[in-house]
N, C-alpha and C positions, 0 to 999 in steps of 0.2 A: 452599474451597467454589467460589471463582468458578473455577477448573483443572478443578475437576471437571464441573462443570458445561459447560466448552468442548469436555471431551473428549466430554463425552452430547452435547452438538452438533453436534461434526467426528462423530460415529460415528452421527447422525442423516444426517447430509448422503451421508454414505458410502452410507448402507444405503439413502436413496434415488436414488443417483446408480447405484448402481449396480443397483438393482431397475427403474429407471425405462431405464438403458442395455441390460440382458437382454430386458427387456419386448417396446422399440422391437423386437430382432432377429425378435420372434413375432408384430407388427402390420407389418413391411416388412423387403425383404429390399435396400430401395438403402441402400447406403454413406455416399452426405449425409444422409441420414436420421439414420443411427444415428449418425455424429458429430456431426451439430446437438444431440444430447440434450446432450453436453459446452458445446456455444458458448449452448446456452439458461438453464445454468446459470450461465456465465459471465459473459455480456456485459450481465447486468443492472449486473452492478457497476461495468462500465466506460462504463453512462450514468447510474447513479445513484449512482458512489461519491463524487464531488465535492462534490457535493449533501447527501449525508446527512455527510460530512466535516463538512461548515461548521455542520450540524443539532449535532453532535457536539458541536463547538465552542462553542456560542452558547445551546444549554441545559443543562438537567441530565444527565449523561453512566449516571448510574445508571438514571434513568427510560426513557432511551430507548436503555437496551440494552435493560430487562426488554420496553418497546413493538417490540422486533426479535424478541424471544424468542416473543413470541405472535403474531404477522406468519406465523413461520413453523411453529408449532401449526398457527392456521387453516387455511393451504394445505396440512398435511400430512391433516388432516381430511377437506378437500375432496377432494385425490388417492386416501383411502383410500374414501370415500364412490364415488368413482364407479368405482374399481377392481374392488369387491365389486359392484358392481351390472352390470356389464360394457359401462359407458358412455364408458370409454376408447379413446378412437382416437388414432394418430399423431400428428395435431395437436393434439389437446387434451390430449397425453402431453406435448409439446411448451410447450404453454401455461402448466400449470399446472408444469413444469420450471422456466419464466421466472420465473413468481411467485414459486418457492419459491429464485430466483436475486434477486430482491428483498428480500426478507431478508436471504440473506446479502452482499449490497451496504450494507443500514442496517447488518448487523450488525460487520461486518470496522471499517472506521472508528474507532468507537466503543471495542471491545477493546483494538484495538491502542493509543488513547489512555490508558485505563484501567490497562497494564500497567505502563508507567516510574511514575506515581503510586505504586505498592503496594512497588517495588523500589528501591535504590541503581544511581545510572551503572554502578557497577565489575561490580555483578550483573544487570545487563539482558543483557547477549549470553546469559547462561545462564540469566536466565528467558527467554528467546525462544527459546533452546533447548530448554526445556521446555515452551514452548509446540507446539513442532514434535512433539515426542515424542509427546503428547497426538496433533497433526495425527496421525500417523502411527501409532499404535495407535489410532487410530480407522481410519485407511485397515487395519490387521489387521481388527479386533474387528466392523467393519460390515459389509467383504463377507462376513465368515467367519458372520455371524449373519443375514446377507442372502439365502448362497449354501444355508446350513442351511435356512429359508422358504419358499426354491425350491423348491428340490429334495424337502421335505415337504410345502406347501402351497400355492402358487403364489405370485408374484409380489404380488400383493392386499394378502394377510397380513404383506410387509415392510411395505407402508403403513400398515398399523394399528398396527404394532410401533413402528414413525418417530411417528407421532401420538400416540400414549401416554409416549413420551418428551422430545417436545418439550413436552408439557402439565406435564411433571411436571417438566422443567426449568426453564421459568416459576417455577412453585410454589415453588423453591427461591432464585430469583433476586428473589422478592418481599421474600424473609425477611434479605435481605442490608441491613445497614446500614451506607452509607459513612461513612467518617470528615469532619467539619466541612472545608469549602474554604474557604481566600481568597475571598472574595466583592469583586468590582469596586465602588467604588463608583459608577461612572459606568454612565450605560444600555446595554443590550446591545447587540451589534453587529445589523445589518439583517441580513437573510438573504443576500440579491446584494451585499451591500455585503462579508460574512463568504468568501462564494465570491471576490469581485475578491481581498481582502486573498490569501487563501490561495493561489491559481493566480499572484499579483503574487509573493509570497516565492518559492515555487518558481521562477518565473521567473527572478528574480534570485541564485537558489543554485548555482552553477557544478557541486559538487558534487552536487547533485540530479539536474541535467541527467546525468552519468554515470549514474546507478543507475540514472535512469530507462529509460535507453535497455538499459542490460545486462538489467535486466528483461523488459524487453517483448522481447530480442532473443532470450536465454533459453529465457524461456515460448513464444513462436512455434515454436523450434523443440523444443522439448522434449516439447509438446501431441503429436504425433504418436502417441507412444507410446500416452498415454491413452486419444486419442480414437479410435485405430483397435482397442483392447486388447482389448474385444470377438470383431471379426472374429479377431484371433491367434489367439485361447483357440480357437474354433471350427475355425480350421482347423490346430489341432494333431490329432496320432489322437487319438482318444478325448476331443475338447475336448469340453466342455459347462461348464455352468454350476458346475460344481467346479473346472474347470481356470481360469474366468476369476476366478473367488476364490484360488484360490492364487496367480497372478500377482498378483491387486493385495495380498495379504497377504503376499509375497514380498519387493513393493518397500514396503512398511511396515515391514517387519524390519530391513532394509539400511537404511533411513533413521533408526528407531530405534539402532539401532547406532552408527550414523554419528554420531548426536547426542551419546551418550556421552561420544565420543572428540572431540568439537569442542574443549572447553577445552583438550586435550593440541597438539592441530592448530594451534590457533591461536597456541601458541609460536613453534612456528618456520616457519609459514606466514601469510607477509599475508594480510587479505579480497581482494586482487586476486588473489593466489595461488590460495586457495581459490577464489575465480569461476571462473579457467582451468582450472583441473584438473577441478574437478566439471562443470562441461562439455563436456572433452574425454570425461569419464570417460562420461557421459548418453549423451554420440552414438557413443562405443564401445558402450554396453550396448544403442542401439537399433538397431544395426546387425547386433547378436547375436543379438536378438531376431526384429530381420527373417531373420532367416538361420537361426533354431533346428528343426533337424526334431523336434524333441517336447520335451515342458515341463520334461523333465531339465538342457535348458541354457537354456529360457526363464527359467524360476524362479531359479536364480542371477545369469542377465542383470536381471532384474528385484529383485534386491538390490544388483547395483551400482546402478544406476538409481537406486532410492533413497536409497541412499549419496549419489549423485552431485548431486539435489535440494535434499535437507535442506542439503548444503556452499553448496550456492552461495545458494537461499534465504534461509537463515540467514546469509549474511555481508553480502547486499543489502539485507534488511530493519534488520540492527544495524545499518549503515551511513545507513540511511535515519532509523532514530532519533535516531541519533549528530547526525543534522544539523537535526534541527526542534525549535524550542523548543516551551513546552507549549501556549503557548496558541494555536498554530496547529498543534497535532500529529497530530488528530484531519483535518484537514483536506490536511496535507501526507504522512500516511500515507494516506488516498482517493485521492492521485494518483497514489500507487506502486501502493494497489490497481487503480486503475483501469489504469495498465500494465500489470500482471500478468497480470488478467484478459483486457483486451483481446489482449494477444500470445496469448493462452491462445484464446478465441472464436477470433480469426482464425485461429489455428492448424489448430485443429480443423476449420473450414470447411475453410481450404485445402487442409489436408493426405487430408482425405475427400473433397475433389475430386479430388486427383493419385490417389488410388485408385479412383475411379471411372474416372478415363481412364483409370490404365494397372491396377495392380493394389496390395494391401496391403502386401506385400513392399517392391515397388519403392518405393512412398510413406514408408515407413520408413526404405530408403537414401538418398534423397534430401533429408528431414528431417536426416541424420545429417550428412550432405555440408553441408549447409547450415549448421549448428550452427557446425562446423566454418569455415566460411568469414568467417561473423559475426564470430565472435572474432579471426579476424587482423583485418577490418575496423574495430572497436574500442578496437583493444590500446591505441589511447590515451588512451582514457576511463577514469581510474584513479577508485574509490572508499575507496579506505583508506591512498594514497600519503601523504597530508601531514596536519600535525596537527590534530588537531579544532578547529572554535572551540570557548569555553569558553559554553555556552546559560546556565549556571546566572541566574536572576534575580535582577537587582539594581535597587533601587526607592532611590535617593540622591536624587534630583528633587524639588524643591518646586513646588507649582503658583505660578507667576508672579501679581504682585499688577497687577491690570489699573484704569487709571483711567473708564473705560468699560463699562458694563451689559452683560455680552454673555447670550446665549441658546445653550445647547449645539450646537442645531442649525447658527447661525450660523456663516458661512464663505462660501467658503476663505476660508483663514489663510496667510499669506506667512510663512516667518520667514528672517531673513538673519544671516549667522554673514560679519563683517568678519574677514579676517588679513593681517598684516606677515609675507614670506616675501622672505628673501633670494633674488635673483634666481637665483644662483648653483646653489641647489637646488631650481628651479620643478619641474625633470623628477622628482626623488621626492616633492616633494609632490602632483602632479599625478597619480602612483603610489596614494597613499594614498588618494586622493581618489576616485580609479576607487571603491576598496574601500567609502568614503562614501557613492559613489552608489548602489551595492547594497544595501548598510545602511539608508538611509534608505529605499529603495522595498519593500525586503524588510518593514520595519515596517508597513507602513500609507503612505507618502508617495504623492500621486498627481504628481507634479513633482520633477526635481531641475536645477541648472546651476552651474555654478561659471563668474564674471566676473575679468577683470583690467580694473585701471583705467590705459587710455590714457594717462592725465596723471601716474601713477605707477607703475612697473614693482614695487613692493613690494605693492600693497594689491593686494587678492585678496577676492572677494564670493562669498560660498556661497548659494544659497537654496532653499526647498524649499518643498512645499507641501502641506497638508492639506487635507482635504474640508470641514471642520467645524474647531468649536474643540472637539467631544467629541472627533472621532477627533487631535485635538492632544493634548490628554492621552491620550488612547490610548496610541499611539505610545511615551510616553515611559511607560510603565508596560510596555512588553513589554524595557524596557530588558536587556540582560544582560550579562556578566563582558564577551564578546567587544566588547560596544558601548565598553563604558567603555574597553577596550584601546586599540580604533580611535580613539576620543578624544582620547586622552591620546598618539598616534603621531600625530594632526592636528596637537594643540596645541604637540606639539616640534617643528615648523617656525614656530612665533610665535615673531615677533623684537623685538618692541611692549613698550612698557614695563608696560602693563595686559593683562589679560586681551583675549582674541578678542571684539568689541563682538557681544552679540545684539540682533536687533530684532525686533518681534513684529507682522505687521500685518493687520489684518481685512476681507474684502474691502465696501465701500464702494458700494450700488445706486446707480444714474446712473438717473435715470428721463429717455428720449427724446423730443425735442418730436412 
């Protein structure tokens, strides 16, 4: 139900991205124009994905998909309202474009949290490929029922068709009952307090920092194609609004396709593998594209294309799962959308600028050149080279028996972890430790340092620090397989005949004279 229901909404979005991108070419005929319809859709999500990530997080995850699903109902309502009444201009084509890029900003977050829930690790890469498939028979199904509106009834009547779908996909998303969750028992996290945690772990994830940037480098250059695809279709012979439906239902096929054959790919092809290829393969196909004298070699350039998409896509988003545990995933996946999208806006800006200065063609080769240049730039930001940590959670932890009244709120909280490390192996303890320091900030910790004691070259002082004593137990409930590992790799440099001493401390108001 719930696939179904994403494909009626990728094929919602379709039908108006792409009704709303034809429209723009019949209210203006400049080139920023009509690629800003792309970056209005876009870059809602790269100011509001962070934001609605942490929302994701911190409530109920079913409630506020079904409040994204009718978010974008209303604005499809309003678009068709003023469509039919011919109160639509450029800029309020424009406007209500953002709006209904607001949406899908609450909306991305949220799903992509929702979907490791319903599946096993081993099967997420190929529900995310099935989630792509959807993506991509919606990029078929939406222009090809967009381009059929047009071309019968004008543009107007796609927005009334988008509206009557998004309402009815609500309806269907009301009827959905999630299975019982874990429930915390400690109080939920603040909202700014839910965004520092989330953008703090990414921070601290080495391997986030790759994908992030392979994304955003990607989508920047890859937008090109999109956001100019319009103008192509037009200045092919005979372009019109049939030929700009077959291109995008061209490259939906090819990425369909492409999705199939991913489990088979991914044998004997790493996710970095898959990155570079389907990227070189993107800026071959839009290089072909810039260069096709009519839609006979378009339309297959625009099946590698999406071939070339859905490969890299799909290996940076499972890589991006791969590495966020649940209860910040909703939030650590916002940041890769907000990558995405934002490379995707800019793109579009820019690359409808380089075609204002010079022309369509040449902005296509120079996207492709570009493409191309990124990835030697890169090549050493890997996403799939080394082994996964292990996220699964694990909850062993007793809450500590305190001889002092405390109040949740209460804090910071010191805590200090003593160890006996033979001197002889300070340098890989001081290795493993780096890893500590990650681990702790990547949780929740707003502090970390590790001391040697002057007067003894064995003892070794770790300390870290909490906001609270809520977010102290916090912390140690997001525990998982990987922590306990790192743990147990600290604790085999203890050379002490007791365990590593803890100590627990609260911070203590000094009131000044």
């Amino acid at each position: 139900m719930l696939w179904l229901t994403w494909l009626t909404s990728n094929v919602c979005m379709w039908m108006n991205d792409v009704a709303a991108a034809w429209l723009m070419t019949s209210l203006t005929s400049a080139p920023i124009m009509i690629a800003l319809v792309q970056s209005a859709a876009t870059l809602p999500v790269f100011l509001l994905g962070i934001p609605s990530g942490a929302l994701a997080d911190i409530i109920d995850r079913r409630r506020y998909f079904i409040t994204t699903q009718f978010w974008v109902a209303s604005v499809a309502i309003v678009l068709c309202i003023t469509a039919l009444t011919g109160a639509l201009s450029a800029p309020l084509l424009l406007v209500l474009t953002f709006a209904n890029g607001i949406g899908l900003a609450m909306r991305l977050p949220v799903f992509a949290a929702l979907v490791p829930g319903l599946v096993t690790r081993e099967d997420l890469p190929n529900a995310l490929a099935l989630n792509g498939i959807a993506m991509n028979a919606s990029r078929i199904i939406g222009p090809l029922v967009a381009g059929a509106l047009i071309s019968a009834a004008g543009s107007a009547y796609v927005f009334v068709l988008n509206a009557v779908l998004s309402i009815g996909a609500g309806i269907v998303l009301l009827r959905w009952r999630r299975e019982e969750q874990k429930v915390s028992t400690l109080p939920a996290e603040r909202f700014f307090g839910a965004i520092r945690t989330g953008l703090q772990y990414v921070r601290q994830s080495p391997v986030m920092h790759s994908i992030l940037l392979r994304m955003a480098a990607f989508f920047l250059g890859s937008q090109a194609l999109m956001a100019l695809l319009p103008l192509v279709a037009k200045g092919l012979p005979g372009g019109d609004a049939g030929t700009f439906t077959l291109l995008l239902a061209s490259m939906g096929a090819g990425a369909i396709v492409a999705a199939l054959f991913l489990p088979r790919l991914r044998q004997f092809m790493t996710r970095d593998e898959l990155v570079r290829n389907g990227t070189l393969l993107h800026a071959g196909a839009t290089l072909a594209v810039a260069l096709a004298p009519n839609v006979y070699v378009a339309a297959p350039a625009m099946v590698a294309a999406g071939a070339a998409w859905i490969s890299v896509a799909n290996s940076l988003t499972v890589s991006a799962q791969m590495a966020v545990p649940d209860w910040v995933r909703a939030r650590g996946m916002s940041v890769v959308q907000t990558a995405i999208m934002g490379g995707a806006a800019f793109g579009a800006a820019l690359w409808g600028h380089v075609a204002t200065l010079t022309d369509v063609h040449m902005s296509l080769m120079i996207a492709a050149a570009a493409a191309c240049a990124g990835l030697v730039a890169m090549r050493r930001f890997k996403v799939g080279g080394r082994a996964e940590e292990d996220l699964t959670p694990i909850n062993l932890w007793k809450e500590p028996e305190v001889a002092i009244p405390l109040e949740p709120d209460e804090g910071p909280v010191l805590i200090t972890v003593e160890y006996r490390i033979d001197p002889a192996r300070a340098g890989e303890f001081a290795e493993v430790m780096r890893e500590s320091r990650r681990s702790r900030l990547r949780n929740g910790a707003i502090a970390w340092g590790l001391f040697k004691d002057t007067a003894d070259p064995e003892r070794y002082v770790e300390y870290f620090v909490d906001e609270s004593w809520t977010e102290y137990l916090r912390r140690h409930e997001r525990t998982t397989a990987g922590d306990i590992a790192l743990r147990e790799r600290r604790e085999s440099f203890h050379i002490g005949k007791s365990p590593p001493v803890v100590g627990r401390f609260i911070a203590e108001p000094v009131n000044r004279d």
